[in-house]
Structure formats: C-alpha cells, structure tokens
C-alpha positions in Angstrom: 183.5 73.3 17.5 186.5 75.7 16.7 189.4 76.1 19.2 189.4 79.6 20.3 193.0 81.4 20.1 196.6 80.7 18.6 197.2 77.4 20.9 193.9 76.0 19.7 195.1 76.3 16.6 198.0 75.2 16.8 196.5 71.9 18.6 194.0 71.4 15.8 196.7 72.3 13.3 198.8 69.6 14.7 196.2 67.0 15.0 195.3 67.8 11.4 199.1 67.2 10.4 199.4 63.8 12.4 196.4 62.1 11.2 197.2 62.8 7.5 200.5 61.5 8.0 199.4 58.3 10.0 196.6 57.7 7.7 198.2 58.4 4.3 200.4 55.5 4.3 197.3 53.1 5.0 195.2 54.1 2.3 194.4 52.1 -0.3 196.2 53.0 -3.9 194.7 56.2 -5.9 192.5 53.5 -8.4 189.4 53.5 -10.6 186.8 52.0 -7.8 185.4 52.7 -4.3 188.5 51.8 -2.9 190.5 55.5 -4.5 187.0 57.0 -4.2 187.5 56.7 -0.6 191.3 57.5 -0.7 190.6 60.5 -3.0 187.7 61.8 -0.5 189.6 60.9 2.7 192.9 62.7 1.1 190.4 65.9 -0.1 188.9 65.9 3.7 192.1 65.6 5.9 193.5 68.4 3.6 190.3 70.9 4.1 190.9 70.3 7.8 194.2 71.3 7.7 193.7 74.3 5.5 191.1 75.7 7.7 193.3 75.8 10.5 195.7 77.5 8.5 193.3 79.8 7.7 192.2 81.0 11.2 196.2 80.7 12.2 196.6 83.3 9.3 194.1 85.5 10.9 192.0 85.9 7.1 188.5 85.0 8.9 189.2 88.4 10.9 186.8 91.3 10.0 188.4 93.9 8.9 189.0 97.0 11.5 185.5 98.6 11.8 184.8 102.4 11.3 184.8 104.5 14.2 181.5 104.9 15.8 179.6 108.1 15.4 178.8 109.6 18.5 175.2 109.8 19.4 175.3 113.4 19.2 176.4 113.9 15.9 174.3 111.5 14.3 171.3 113.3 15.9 172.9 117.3 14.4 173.0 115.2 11.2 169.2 114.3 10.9 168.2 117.3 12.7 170.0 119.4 9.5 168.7 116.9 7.0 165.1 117.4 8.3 166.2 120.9 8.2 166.7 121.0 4.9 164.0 118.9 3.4 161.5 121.1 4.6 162.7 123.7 1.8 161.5 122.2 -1.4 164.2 124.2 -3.5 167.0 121.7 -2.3 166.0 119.2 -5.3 
C-alpha cells in the first residue's frame, strides 16, 4: 500500500533510510555464496524501496497536465460538419 501525500512520503522515505542503515552493518560480507547473494539481494531491495519513494516525493509518477475538455457542444458542431461533409463525395 502507498502512503498518500508528502508526509507519507516522507514517513516511508524515512523508514526506508533507517532500515538500510540499521541493517547494512549486519549483513554478511559481499562474497561468492548464498551468504552475499542474500546481502547483494537485500542491499538491491532496501535501495528500490528507497528510490520509489523518492520517486513519488519528486512528483515523476504525476500525469502530465491533461488537455482541456471539449465542451459537449462543440464536439457535437464537429461531427455534425464532418457528417456534413462526407455526404459530398468530391471531398476525397
């Protein structure tokens, strides 16, 4: 579940932060094995939570501003002239 708004974020951001930091030093060394599989996946995970917050914090996930909405009315004068002018087969 995502936090909605900036103090969410900046919860989830924080929480990100402080478990890297507590669990970083408690991983096992980066070696050949399961054992820096794990540390390597862990590391790779903690940081994609983190990112994602900084993400949404940044505002990227946004859509970008949406075109103004044609009135009904217009739309409607729009197909009326297009129907308009398909009737006349010279148009093509």
């Amino acid at each position: 579940m995502r936090p909605k708004g900036m103090a969410g974020c900046f919860m989830g951001l924080t929480g990100g932060f402080a478990v890297l930091l507590y669990g970083l030093p408690r991983l096992p060394r980066l070696e050949p094995g399961w054992s820096g599989a794990f540390a390597t996946a862990w590391i790779g995970l903690s940081l994609i939570v983190v990112g994602s917050f900084l993400h949404q914090l940044m505002g990227a996930d946004r859509q970008r501003r949406r075109p103004e909405r044609v009135p009904l009315a217009v739309r409607r004068a729009a197909v009326r002239e297009i129907s308009r002018l398909s009737r006349h087969r010279d148009y093509v």
